[in-house]
N, C-alpha and C positions, 0 to 999 in steps of 0.2 A: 478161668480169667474172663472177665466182661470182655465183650466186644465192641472196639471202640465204633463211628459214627461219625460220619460229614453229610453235611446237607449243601446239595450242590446247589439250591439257590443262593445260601448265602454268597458264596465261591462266585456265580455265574453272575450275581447280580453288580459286584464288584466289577467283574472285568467287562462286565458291558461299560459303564461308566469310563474305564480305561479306555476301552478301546472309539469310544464316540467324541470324546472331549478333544483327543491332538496333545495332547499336553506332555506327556508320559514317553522318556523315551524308549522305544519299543524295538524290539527286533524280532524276525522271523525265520527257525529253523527248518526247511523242508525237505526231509528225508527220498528215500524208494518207496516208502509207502501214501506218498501224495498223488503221485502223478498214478499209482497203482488203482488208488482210489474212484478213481476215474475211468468209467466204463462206459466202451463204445463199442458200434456196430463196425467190426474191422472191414465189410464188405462197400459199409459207406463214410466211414471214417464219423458218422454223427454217435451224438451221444445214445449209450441205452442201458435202461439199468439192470437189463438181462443180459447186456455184451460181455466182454471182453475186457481187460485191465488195458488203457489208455500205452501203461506201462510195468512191465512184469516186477516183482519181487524180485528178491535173491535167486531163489528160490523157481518162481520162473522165469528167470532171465538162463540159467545153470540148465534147466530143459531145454528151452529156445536153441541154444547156444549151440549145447551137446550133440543136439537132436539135429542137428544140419553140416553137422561135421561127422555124425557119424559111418556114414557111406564112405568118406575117407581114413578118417584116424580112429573107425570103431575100436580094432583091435588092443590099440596104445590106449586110448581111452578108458576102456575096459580094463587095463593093467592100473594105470593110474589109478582107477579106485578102488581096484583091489589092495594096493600097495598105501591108502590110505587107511585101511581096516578103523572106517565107519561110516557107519550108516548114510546113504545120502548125501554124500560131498558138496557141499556149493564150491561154484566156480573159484571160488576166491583163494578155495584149500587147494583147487587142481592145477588152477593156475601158476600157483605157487610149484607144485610137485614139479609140473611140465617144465617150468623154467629150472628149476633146481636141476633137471637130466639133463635140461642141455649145458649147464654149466658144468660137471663133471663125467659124461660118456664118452663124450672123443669122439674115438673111431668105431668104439662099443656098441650095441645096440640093445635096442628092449622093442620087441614084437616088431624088429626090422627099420629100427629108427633110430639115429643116433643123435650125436648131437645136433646137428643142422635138421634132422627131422623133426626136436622137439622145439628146434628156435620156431622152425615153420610155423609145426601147431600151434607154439606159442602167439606169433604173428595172425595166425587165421581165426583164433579165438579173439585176441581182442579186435580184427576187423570186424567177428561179427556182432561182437557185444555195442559198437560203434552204430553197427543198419540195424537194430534192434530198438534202441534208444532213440533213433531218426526219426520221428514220427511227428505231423505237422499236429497244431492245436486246433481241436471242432473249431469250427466255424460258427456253431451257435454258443448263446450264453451257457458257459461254463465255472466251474472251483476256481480255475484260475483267473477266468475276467472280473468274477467275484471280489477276490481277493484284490486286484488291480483296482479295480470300481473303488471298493474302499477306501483304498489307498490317496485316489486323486482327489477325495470326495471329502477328505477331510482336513481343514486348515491346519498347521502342526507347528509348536516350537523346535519340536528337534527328526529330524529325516526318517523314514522306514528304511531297514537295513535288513535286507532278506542273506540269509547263507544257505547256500543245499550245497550237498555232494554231489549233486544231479548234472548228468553231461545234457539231457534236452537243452531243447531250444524254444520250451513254451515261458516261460516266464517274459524270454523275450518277445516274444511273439505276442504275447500278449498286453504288455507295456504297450509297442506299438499301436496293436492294434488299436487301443484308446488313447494314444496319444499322449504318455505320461512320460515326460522324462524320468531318465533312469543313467544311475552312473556303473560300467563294469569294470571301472580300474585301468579299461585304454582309451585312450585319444588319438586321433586324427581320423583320416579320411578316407586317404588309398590303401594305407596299409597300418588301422589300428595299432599303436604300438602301446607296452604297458609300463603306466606310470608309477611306480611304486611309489612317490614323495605325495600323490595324490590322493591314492590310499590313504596314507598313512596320514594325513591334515585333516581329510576328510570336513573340508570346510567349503564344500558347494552350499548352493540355497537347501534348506528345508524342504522344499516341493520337491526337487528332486532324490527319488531313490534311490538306493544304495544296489548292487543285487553282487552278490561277491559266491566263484564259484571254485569252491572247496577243493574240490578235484581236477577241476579242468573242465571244457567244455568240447563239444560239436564245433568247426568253425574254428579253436585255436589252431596254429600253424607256426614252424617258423620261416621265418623271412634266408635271405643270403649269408647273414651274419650270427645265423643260429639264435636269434633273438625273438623271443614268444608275441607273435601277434595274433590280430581278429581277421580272420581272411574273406569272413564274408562267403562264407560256404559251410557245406553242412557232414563234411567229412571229420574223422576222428584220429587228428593226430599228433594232438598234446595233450591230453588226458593221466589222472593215473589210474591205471585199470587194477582191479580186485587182484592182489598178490600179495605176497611179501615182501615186496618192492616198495610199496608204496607207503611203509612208513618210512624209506629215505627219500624218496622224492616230494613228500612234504617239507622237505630239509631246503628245499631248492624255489624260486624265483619262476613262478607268480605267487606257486602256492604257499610259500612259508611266508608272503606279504597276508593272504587271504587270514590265515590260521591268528600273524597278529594282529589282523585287523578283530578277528573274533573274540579275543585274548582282550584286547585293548575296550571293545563295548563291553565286557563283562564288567570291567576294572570302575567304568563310572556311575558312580555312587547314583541309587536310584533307577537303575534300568531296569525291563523285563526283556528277556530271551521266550520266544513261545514257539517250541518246538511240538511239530506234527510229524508223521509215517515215521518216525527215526528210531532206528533201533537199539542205540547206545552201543552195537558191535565194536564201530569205528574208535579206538583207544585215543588214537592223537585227540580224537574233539571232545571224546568224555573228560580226559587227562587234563586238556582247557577249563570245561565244566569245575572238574572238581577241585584245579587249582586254586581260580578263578572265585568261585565261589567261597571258599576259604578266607581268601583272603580280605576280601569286599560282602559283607556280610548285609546290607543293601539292598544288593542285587540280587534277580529273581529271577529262576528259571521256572517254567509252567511248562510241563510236559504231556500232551496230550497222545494216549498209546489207545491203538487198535482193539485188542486182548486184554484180557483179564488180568487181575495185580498178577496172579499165578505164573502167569505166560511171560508178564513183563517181567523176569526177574532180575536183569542187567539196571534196568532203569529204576528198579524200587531199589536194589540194594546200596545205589548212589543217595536218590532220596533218602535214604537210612539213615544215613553219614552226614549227608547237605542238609539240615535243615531248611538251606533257601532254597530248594531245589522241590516242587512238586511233581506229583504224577497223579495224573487222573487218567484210568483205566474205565471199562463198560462197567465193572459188578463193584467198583471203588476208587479209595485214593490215598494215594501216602502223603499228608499234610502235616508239617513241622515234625518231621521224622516219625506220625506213628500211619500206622496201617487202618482203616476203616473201610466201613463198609457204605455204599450209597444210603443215605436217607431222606428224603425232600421231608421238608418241614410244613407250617400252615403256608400260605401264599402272602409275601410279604405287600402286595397290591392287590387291590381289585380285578385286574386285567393279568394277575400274574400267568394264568393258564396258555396264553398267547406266546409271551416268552417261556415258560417250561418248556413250551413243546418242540423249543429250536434246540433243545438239548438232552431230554428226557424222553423218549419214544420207544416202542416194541421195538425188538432185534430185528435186524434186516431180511435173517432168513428164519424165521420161527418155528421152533420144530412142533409148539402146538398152538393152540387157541390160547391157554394159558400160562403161556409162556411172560414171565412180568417184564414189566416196560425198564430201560437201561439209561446211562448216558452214551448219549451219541457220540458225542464231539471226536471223540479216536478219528470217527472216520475224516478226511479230509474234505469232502464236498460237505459235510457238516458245519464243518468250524470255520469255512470260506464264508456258506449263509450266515452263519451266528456274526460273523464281523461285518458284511454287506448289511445285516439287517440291525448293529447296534444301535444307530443313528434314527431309522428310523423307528425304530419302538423303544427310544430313551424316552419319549414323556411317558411311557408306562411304568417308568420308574417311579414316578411322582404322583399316582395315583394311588389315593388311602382306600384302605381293605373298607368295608361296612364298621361304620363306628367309631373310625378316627376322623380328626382333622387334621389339614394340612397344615 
């Protein structure tokens, strides 16, 4: 059987025009693999492209995590995953375990801990998953001021509406820092309180953003009345944390406001959803996705993944099903349900080499000299530049190859 073929200029030349014009309502999904994206010098907090991840994976957030409680809870630890029988557990499946023992041990125990010792653990795992995520935003131009730059730099009919699952506090940090208004679902002063009727109209000015946080954040708190506010600090303790808890506590007030505000931009006719680092793990929001997209036939999602189609296989096997749902991987892409392979075509401009190269480059780490050039965009300080820089190299749009006229 032939193998099918996309040529990511066409694709790229498109969404540049999307993304420079304002017109188009737009939304942005920022997974754990955004902020991951992003690699610093932990000793000075600046950026470096030989550091460190800004912010760990799954993956390494489950070492981090582990690795600092082990001196304590090694030995529990080490039971939990054996008692998982597989490979490499992320936090998400131990978390789950470790709460499951304290809800049926009692006075029982496993490696000297019973229940009140796995609530413990339980408790000191997500404090730490909480100082882990803590981390302030470089100080120099960064992905995310990038993204923000964009954002304020372009006149719009209808608002940017960001959703991550992400507990940081760079998105904010980084609004402010340039000074963009942005809306996160609370209002007032002394003690943030959240408006769900606000959400849900979603009828501020167009300049101002949207930034709606899926899980919870750094900074929620509640008040006297058990009522979810912004406290204005950078502790963690209204979140949902990786378990199996937290497909009920999306059931629950901020976050099932968040889930229909995501539900609700899919539903209007004409939108794009542009999801980066995101794994499709998360069911409640793939579940949205695939609702969603069902229904409103429209509406687009564009999914930009790290890995290979191979590696993405959560995310291609939705794209299977969603025709309006794409994935563009490094070595491909799944476009109106089929599978292809990268192909760039002739250059549709003169100047097109210029824009290529904000998306088409050798591998980051290349195991040889002849290793062939990819699509970038997966990565997240990729696809920050490619929207910082649409605006300014849209008249290369409009420049004809040798031979045409305008």
């Amino acid at each position: 059987m032939p193998v099918s073929v996309h040529n990511p200029d066409q694709y790229m030349a498109s969404l540049r025009q999307i993304l420079a014009q304002g017109r188009k309502r737009l939304g942005i999904l920022v997974g754990a693999g955004g902020p991951a994206g992003v690699r610093v010098d932990r000793a000075t907090g600046k950026l470096d492209p030989n550091g460190e991840p800004l912010l760990p994976t799954v993956d390494g957030l489950t070492v981090s995590v582990l690795g600092s409680l082990e001196k304590d809870f090694g030995a529990a630890l080490k039971q939990v995953k054996a008692d998982l029988n597989t490979e490499n557990p992320n936090i998400e499946a131990i978390l789950s375990r470790i709460r499951s023992l304290a809800l049926v041990l009692g006075t029982n125990s496993i490696c000297e801990l019973d229940s009140a010792g796995y609530k413990s653990l339980a408790e000191q795992i997500c404090k730490k998953i909480g100082e882990v995520v803590n981390v302030p935003l470089p100080s120099e131009q960064n992905p995310f001021s990038e993204l923000i730059g964009w954002i304020g730099g372009v006149a719009r009919d209808h608002p940017i509406e960001i959703f991550t699952p992400n507990y940081d506090l760079l998105f904010e940090e980084a609004f402010e820092r340039a000074q963009i208004p942005y809306f996160d679902g609370f209002v007032g002063s002394h003690e943030p309180f959240f408006d769900q009727s606000s959400v849900a109209s979603n009828d501020l000015p167009p300049r101002w953003a949207r930034l709606w946080k899926l899980h919870g954040s750094l900074g929620w708190g509640a008040n006297s009345r058990g009522e979810c506010i912004r406290t204005g600090r950078r502790d963690s303790t209204n979140m949902i944390f990786p378990d199996h808890l937290k497909y009920d506590q999306t059931g629950k007030l901020p976050f099932s406001a968040f889930l229909d505000r995501l539900k609700q931009f899919l539903m209007v006719p004409d939108t794009l959803l542009i999801a980066i680092g995101f794994s499709f793990s998360d069911f409640h929001i793939t579940a949205r996705f695939s609702e969603c997209l069902s229904a409103n036939p429209s509406a687009s999602v564009f999914a930009f993944q790290f890995k290979t189609l191979a590696e993405e296989a959560k995310a291609c096997a939705l794209a299977r099903q969603r025709t309006n749902l794409s994935v563009y991987a490094r070595d491909g892409a799944v476009i109106n349900g089929i599978d292809g392979v990268w192909r760039p075509g002739d250059p549709p401009s003169r100047e097109w080499a210029t824009i290529r190269a904000t998306y088409w480059d050798r591998p980051e780490n290349p195991k040889s000299e002849k290793d062939p050039p990819e699509f970038t965009l997966g990565r997240f300080a990729a696809l920050t530049r490619f929207f910082a820089l649409s605006k300014a190299l849209e008249p290369l749009l409009s420049t004809p190859t040798p031979g045409e006229t305008k």
